[in-house]
GUTOR-421495 format. One record per residue (C-alpha): residue number from 1; residue in one letter; x negated, y, z negated. Coordinates in nm, 2 decimals. Example, Ala and Ser with C-alpha at 12.3 -4.5 7.8 and 13.67 -1.06 7.14 Angstrom:
BEGIN
seq: 1	type: A	px: -1.23	py: -0.45	pz: -0.78;
seq: 2	type: S	px: -1.37	py: -0.11	pz: -0.71;
END
This chain:
BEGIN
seq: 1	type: X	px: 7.72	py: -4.47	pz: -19.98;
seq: 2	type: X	px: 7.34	py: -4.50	pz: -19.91;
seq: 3	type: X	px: 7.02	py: -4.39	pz: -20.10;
seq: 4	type: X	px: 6.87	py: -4.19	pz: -19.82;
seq: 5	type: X	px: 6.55	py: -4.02	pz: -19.80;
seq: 6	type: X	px: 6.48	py: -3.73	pz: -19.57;
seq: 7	type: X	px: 6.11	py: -3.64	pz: -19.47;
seq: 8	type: X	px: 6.08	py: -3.27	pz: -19.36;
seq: 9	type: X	px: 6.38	py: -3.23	pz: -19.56;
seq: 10	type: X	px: 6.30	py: -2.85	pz: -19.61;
seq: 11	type: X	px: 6.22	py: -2.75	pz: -19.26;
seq: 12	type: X	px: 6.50	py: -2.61	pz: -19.04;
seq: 13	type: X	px: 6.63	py: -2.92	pz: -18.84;
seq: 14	type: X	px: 6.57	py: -3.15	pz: -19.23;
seq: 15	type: X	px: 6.75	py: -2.89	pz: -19.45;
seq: 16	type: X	px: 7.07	py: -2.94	pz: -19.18;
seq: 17	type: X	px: 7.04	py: -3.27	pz: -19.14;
seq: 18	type: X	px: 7.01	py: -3.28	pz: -19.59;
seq: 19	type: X	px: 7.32	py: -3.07	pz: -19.60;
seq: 20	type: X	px: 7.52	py: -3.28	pz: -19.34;
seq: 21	type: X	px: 7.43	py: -3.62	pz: -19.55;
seq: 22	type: X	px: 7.50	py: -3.47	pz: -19.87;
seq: 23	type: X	px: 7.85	py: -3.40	pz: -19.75;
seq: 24	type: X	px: 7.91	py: -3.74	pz: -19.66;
seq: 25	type: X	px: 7.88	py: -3.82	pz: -19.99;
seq: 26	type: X	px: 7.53	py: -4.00	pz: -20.00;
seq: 27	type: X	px: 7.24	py: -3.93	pz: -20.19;
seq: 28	type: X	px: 6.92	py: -3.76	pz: -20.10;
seq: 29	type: X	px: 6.58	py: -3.73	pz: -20.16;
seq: 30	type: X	px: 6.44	py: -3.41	pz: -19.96;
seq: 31	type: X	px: 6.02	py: -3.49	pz: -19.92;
seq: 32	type: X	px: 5.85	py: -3.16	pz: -19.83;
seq: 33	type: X	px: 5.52	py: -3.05	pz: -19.91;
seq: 34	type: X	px: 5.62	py: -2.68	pz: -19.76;
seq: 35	type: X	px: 5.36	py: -2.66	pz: -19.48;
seq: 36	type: X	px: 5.62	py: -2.50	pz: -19.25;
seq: 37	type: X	px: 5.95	py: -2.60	pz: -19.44;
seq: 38	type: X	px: 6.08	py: -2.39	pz: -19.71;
seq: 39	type: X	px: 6.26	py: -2.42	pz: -20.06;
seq: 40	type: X	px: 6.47	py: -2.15	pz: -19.94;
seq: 41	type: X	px: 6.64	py: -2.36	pz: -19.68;
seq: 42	type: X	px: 6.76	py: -2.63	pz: -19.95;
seq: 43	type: X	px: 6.79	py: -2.39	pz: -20.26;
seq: 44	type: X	px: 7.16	py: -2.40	pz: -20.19;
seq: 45	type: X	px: 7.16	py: -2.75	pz: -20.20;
seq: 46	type: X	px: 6.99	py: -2.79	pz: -20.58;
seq: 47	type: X	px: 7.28	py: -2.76	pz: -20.82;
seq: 48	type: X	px: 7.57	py: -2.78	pz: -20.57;
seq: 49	type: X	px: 7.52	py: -3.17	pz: -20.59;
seq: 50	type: X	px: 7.35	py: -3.22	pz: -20.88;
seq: 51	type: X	px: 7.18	py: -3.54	pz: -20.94;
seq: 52	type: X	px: 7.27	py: -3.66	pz: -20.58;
seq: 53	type: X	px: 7.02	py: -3.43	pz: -20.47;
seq: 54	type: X	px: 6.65	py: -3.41	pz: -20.52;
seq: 55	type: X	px: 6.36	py: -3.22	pz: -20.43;
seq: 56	type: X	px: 6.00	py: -3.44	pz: -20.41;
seq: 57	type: X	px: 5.72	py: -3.20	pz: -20.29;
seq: 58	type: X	px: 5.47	py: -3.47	pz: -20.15;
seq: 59	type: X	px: 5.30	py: -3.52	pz: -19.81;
seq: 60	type: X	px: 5.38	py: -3.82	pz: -19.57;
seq: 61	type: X	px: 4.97	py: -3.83	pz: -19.53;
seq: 62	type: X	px: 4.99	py: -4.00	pz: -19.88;
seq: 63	type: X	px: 5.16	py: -4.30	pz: -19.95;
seq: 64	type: X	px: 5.50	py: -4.27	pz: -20.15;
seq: 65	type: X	px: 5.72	py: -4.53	pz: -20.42;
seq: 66	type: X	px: 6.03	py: -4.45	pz: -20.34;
seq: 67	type: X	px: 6.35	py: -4.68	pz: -20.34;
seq: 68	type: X	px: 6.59	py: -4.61	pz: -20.06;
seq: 69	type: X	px: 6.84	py: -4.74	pz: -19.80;
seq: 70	type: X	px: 6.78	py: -4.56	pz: -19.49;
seq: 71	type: X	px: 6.49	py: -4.29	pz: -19.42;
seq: 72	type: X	px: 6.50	py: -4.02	pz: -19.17;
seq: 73	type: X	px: 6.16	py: -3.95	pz: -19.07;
seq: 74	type: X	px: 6.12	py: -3.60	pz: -18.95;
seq: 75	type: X	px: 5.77	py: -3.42	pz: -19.12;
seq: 76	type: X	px: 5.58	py: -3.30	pz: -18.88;
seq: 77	type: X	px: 5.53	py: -2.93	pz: -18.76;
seq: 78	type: X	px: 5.73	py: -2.91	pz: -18.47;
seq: 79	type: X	px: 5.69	py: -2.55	pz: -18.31;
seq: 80	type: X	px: 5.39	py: -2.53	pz: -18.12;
seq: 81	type: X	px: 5.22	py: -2.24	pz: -18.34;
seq: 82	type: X	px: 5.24	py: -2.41	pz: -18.61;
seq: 83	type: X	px: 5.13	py: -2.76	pz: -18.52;
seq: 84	type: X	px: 4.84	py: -2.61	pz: -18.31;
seq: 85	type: X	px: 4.73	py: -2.37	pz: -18.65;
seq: 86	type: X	px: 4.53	py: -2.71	pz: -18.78;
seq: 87	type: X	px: 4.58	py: -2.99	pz: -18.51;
seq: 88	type: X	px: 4.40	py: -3.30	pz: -18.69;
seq: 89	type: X	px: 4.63	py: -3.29	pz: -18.95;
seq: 90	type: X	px: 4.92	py: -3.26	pz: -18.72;
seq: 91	type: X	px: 4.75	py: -3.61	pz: -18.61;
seq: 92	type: X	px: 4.73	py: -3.74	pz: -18.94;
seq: 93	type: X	px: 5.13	py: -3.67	pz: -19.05;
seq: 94	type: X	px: 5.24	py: -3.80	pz: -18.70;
seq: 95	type: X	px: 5.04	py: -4.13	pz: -18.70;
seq: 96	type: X	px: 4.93	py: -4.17	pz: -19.14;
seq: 97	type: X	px: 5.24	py: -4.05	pz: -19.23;
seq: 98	type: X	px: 5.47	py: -4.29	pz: -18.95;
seq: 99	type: X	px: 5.26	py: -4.55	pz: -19.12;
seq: 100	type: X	px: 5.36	py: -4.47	pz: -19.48;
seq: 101	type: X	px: 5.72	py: -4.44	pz: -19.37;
seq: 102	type: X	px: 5.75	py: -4.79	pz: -19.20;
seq: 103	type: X	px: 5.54	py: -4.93	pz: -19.52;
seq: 104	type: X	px: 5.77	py: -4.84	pz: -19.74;
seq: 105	type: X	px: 6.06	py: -4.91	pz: -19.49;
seq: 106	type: X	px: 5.92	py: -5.28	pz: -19.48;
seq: 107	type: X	px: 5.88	py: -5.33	pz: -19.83;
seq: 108	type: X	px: 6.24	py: -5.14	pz: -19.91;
seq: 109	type: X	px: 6.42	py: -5.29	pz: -19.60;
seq: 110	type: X	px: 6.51	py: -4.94	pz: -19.51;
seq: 111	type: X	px: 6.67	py: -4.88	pz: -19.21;
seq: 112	type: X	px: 6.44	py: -4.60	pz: -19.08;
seq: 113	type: X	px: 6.49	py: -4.36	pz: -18.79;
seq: 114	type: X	px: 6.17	py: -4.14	pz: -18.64;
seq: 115	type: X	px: 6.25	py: -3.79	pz: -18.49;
seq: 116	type: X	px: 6.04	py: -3.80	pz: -18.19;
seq: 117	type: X	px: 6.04	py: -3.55	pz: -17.92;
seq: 118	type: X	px: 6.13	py: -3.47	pz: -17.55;
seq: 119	type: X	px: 5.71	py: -3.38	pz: -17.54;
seq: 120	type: X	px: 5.66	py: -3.74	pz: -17.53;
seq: 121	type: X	px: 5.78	py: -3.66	pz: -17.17;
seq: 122	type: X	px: 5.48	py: -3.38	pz: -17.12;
seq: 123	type: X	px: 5.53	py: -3.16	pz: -16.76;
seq: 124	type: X	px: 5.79	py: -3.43	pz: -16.61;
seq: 125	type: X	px: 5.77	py: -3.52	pz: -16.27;
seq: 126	type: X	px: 6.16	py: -3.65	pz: -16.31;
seq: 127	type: X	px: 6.44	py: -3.47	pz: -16.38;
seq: 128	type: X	px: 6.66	py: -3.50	pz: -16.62;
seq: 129	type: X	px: 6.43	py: -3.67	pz: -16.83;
seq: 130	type: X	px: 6.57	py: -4.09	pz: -16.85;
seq: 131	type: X	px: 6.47	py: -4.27	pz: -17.16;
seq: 132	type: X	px: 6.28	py: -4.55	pz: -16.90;
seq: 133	type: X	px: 6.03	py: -4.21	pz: -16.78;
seq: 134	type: X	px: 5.69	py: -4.31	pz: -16.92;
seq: 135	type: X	px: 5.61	py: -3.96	pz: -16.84;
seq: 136	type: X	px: 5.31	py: -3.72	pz: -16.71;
seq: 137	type: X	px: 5.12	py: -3.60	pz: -17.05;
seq: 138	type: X	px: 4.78	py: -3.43	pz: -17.08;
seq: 139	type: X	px: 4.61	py: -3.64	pz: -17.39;
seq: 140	type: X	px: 4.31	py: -3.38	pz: -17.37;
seq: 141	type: X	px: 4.51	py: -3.06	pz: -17.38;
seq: 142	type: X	px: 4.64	py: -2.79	pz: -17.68;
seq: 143	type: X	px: 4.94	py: -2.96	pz: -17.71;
seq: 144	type: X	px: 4.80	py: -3.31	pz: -17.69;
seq: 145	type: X	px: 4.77	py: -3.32	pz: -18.12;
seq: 146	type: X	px: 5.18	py: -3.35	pz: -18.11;
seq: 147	type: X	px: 5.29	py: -3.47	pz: -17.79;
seq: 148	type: X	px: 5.03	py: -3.75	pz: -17.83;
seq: 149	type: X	px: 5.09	py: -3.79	pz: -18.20;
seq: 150	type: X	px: 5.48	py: -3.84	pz: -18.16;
seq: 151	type: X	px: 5.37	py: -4.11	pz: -17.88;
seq: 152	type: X	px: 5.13	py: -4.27	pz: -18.15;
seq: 153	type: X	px: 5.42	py: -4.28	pz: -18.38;
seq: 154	type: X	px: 5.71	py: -4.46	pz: -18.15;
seq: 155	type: X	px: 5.43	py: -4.73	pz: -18.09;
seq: 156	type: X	px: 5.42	py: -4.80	pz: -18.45;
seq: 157	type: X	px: 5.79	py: -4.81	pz: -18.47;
seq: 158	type: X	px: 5.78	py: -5.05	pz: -18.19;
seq: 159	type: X	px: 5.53	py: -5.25	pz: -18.34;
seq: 160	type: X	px: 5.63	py: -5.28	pz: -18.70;
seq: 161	type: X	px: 6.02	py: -5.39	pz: -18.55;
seq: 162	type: X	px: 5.83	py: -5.63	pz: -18.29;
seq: 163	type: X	px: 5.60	py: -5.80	pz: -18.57;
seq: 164	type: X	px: 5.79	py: -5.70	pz: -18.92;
seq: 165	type: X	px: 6.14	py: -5.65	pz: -18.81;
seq: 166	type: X	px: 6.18	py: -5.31	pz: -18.95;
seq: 167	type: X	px: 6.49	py: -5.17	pz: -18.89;
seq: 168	type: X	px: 6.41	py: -4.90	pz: -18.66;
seq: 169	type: X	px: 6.56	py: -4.59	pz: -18.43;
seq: 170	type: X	px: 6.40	py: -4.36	pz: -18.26;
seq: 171	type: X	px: 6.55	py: -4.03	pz: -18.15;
seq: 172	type: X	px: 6.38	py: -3.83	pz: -17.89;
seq: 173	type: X	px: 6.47	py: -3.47	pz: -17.96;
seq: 174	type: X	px: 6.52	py: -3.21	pz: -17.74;
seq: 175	type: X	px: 6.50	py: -2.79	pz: -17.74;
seq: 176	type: X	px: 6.73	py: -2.72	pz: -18.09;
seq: 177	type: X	px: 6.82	py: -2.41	pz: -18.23;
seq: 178	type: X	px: 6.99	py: -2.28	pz: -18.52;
seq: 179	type: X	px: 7.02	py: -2.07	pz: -18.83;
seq: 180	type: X	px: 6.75	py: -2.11	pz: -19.07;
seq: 181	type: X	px: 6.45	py: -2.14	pz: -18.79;
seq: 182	type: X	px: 6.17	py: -1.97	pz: -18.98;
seq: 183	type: X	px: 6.11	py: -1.64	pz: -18.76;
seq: 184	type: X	px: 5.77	py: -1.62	pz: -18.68;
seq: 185	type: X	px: 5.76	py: -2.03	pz: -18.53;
seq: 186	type: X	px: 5.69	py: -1.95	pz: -18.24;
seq: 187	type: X	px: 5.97	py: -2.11	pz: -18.03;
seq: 188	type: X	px: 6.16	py: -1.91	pz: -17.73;
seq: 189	type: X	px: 6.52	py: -1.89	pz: -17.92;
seq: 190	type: X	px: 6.33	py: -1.73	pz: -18.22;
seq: 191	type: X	px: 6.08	py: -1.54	pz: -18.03;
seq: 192	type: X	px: 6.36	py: -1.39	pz: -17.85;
seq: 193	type: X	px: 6.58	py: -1.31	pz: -18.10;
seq: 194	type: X	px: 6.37	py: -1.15	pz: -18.35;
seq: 195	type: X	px: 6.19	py: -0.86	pz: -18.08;
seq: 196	type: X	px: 6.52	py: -0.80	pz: -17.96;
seq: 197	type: X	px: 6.62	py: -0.76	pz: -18.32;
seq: 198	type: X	px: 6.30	py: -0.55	pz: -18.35;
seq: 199	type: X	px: 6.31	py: -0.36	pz: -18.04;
seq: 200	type: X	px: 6.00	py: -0.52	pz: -17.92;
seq: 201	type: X	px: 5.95	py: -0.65	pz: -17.58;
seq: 202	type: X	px: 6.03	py: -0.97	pz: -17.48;
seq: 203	type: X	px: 5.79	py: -1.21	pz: -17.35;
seq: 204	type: X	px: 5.83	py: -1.43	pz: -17.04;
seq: 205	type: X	px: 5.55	py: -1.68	pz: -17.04;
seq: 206	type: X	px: 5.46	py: -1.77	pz: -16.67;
seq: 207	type: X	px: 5.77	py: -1.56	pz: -16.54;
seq: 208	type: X	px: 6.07	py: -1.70	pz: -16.73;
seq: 209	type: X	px: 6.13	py: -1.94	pz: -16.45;
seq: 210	type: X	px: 6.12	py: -2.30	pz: -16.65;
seq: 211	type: X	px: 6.42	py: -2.45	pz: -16.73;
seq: 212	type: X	px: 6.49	py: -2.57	pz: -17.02;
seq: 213	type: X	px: 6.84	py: -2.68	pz: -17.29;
seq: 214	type: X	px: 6.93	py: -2.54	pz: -17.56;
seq: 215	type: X	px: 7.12	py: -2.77	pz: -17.82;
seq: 216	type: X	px: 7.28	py: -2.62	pz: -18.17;
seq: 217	type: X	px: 7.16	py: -2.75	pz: -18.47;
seq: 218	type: X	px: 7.49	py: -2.92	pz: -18.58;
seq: 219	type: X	px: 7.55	py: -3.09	pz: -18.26;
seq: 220	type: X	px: 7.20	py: -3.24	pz: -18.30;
seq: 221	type: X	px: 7.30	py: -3.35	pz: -18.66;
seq: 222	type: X	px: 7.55	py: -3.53	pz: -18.56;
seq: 223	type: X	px: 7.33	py: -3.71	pz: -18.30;
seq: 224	type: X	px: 7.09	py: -3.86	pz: -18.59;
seq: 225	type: X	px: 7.36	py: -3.98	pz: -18.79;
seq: 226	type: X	px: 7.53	py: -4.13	pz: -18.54;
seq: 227	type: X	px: 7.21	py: -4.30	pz: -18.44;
seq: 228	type: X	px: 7.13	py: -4.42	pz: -18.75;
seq: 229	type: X	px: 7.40	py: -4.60	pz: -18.81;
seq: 230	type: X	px: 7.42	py: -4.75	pz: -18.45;
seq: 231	type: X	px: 7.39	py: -5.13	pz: -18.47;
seq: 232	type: X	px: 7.48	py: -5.17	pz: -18.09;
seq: 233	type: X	px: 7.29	py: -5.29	pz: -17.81;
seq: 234	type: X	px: 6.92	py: -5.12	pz: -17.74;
seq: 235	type: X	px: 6.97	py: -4.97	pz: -18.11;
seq: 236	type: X	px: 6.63	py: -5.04	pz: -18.12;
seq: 237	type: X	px: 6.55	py: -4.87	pz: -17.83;
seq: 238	type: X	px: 6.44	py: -4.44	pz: -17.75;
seq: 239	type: X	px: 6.76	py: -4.20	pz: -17.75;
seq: 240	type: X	px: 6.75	py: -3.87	pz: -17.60;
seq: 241	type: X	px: 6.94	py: -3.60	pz: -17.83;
seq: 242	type: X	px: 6.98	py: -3.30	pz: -17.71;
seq: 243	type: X	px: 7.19	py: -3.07	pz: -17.46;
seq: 244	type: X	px: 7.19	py: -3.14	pz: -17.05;
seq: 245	type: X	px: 7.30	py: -2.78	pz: -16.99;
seq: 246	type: X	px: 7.02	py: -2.60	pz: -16.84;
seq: 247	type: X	px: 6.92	py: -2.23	pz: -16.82;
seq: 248	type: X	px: 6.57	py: -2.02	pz: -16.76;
seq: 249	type: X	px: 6.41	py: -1.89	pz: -17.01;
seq: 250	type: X	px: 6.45	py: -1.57	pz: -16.83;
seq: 251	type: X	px: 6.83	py: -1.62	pz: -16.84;
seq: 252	type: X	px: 6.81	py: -1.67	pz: -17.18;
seq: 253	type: X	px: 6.62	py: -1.35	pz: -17.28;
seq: 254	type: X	px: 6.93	py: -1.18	pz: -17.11;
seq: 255	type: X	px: 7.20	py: -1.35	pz: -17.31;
seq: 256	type: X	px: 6.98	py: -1.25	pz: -17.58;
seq: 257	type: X	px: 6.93	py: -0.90	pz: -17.53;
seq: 258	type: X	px: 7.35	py: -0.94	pz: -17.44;
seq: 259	type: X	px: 7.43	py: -1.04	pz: -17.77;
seq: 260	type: X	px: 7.20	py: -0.85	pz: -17.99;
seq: 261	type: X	px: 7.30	py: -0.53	pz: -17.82;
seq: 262	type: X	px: 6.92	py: -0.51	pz: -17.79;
seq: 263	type: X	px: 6.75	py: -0.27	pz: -17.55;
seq: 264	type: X	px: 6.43	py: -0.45	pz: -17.57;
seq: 265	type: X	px: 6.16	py: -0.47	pz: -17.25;
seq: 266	type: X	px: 6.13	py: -0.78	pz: -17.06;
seq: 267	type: X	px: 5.75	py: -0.85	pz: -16.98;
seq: 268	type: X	px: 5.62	py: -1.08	pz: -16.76;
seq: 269	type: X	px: 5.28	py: -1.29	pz: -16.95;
seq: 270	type: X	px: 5.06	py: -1.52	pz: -16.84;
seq: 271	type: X	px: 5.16	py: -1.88	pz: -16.88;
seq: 272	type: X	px: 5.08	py: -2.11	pz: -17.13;
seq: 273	type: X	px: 4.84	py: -2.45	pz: -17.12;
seq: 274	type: X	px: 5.05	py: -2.75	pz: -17.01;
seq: 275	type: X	px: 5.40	py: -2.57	pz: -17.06;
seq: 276	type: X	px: 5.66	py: -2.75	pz: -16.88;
seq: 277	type: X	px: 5.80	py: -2.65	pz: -16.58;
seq: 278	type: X	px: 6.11	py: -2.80	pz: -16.69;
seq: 279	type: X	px: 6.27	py: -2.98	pz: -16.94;
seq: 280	type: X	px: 6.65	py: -3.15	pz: -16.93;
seq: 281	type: X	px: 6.77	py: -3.44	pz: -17.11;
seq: 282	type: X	px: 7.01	py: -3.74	pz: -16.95;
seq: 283	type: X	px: 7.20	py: -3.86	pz: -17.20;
seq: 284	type: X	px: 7.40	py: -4.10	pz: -17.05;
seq: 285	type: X	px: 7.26	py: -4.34	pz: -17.29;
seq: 286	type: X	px: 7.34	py: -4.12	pz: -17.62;
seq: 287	type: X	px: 7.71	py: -4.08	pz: -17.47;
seq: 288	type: X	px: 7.76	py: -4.41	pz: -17.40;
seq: 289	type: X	px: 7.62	py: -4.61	pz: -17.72;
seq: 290	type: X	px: 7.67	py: -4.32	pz: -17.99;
seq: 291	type: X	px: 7.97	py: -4.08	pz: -17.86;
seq: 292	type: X	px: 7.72	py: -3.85	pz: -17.81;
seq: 293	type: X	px: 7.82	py: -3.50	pz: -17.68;
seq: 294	type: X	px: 7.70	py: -3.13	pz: -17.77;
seq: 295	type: X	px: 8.04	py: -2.93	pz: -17.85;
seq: 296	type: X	px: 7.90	py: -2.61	pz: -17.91;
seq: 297	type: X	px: 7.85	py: -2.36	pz: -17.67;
seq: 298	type: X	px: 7.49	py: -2.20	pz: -17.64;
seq: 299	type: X	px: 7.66	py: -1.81	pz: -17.71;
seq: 300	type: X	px: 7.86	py: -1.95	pz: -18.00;
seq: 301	type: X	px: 7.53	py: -2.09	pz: -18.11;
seq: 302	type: X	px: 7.31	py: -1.79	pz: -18.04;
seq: 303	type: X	px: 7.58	py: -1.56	pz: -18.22;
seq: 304	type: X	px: 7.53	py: -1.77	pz: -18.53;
seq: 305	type: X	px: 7.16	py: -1.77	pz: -18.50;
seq: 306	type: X	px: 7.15	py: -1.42	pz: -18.44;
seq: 307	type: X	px: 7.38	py: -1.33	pz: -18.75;
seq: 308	type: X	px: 7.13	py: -1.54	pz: -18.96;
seq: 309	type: X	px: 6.85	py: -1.43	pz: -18.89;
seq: 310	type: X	px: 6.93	py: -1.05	pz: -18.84;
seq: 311	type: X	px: 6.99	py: -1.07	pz: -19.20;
seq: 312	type: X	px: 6.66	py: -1.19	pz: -19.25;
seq: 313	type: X	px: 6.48	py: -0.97	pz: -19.06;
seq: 314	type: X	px: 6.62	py: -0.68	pz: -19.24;
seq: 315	type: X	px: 6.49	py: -0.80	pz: -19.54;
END
């Protein structure tokens, strides 16, 4: 079993991906400094594993002495609210913190995985998005502080396996969902679910047309690990994770209203800067390489997402 470390361990995606690795039987370091994560997400995890478990509040921006096997590099604000609220230091974690990482990945000999994103893609002129698409991205725009940041950071992990040899994979992550999102991030699946919850309407940005997939949290889980431990041909190389089953967004605001029992308004809003049209992962590569392939249904998932965070909101 492996020392592993977990960056982002407290946000939604980290805290699943903590959980999944604990049960494994590894050990884990969860590095948060709460920004957008919360201790709420792992607090189930402290005591349930005792010493196999740990909790480091720190941020990636600052260097770290930590000795590990394998990192999992996932700190950075990922909904758009949230990495748009200050977007230098969205900058800084993606490119200062990549750099601390692979640091102490080289001096460790860590194997060390970076959780990238299908914005690397921007407003794609190909779809499904290929691995090979260099894509069509707006460096200039409100977005640009992520999108360009996670393309900053997969240059480094290039460059530090090209001249240092760093053990490297890098994941390119597509639309996920789960329990445990925090409710006010900002994303469609949450946005949806909590004014239906609330009676509020539901907002379709630019008409609800865009396509996009939806992939559950524990499908996508399952895609890391099974990354990470990939030592097969182009292990070295971009994966898309994520699910090729495309819907609206305005289909989605119906199954959501569906399943909520919700009698919320649809609106239509204006549409946001540089939002993609659409957004679809191929994963031939994932399937072929990793035995890659989402199991879980998008109402199954929505039901469990639903469930969780209609708790929450009654709060």
């Amino acid at each position: 079993m492996a020392r592993v470390l977990v960056t982002g361990g407290a946000g939604f995606l980290g805290s699943h991906l903590c959980e999944a690795l604990l049960e494994a039987g590894h050990d884990v370091i969860c590095l948060d400094n709460i920004s957008t994560g919360s201790k709420a997400n792992i607090a189930h995890l402290q005591g349930r594993h005792g010493a196999r478990f740990e909790f480091l509040r720190h941020d990636v921006i600052e260097p770290v002495m930590l000795e590990v096997d394998r990192i999992y590099h996932l700190a950075c604000p990922a909904s758009p609210v949230a990495y748009q609220s200050n977007p230098v230091r969205t900058v800084k974690t993606n490119v200062m913190g990549t750099l601390n990482m692979l640091g102490l990945a080289k001096r460790t000999k860590a194997r060390i995985l970076l959780a990238s994103t299908s914005e690397v893609y921007g407003d794609p002129r190909e779809h499904p998005q290929k691995e090979s698409y260099l894509g069509n991205v707006n460096q200039l725009g409100p977005r640009a502080c992520y999108d360009e940041g996670k393309r900053v950071a997969e240059t480094l992990m290039m460059e530090y396996f090209r001249q240092h040899r760093v053990d490297i994979r890098i994941a390119r992550i597509f639309n996920t969902y789960g329990p445990r999102m925090a409710l006010n991030d900002g994303r469609v699946v949450s946005n949806f679910i909590v004014a239906a919850l609330k009676g509020k309407p539901l907002q379709l940005y630019g008409g609800g047309g865009q396509g996009r997939s939806f992939c559950f949290v524990s499908d996508l889980v399952r895609g890391l690990t099974a990354l990470m431990e990939y030592e097969g041909e182009q292990c070295h190389e971009p994966f898309n994770l994520g699910n090729p089953n495309e819907i609206s967004i305005r289909e989605l605001a119906d199954i959501t209203l569906r399943l909520t029992q919700g009698r919320s308004p649809v609106q239509d809003s204006p549409a946001l800067p540089d939002d993609p049209g659409r957004r679809c992962p191929d994963i031939s590569r994932a399937r072929s390489k990793l035995g890659f392939d989402p199991k879980v249904p998008l109402e199954q998932g929505l039901q469990q997402t639903i469930a969780d965070f209609r708790e929450r909101v009654a709060r």
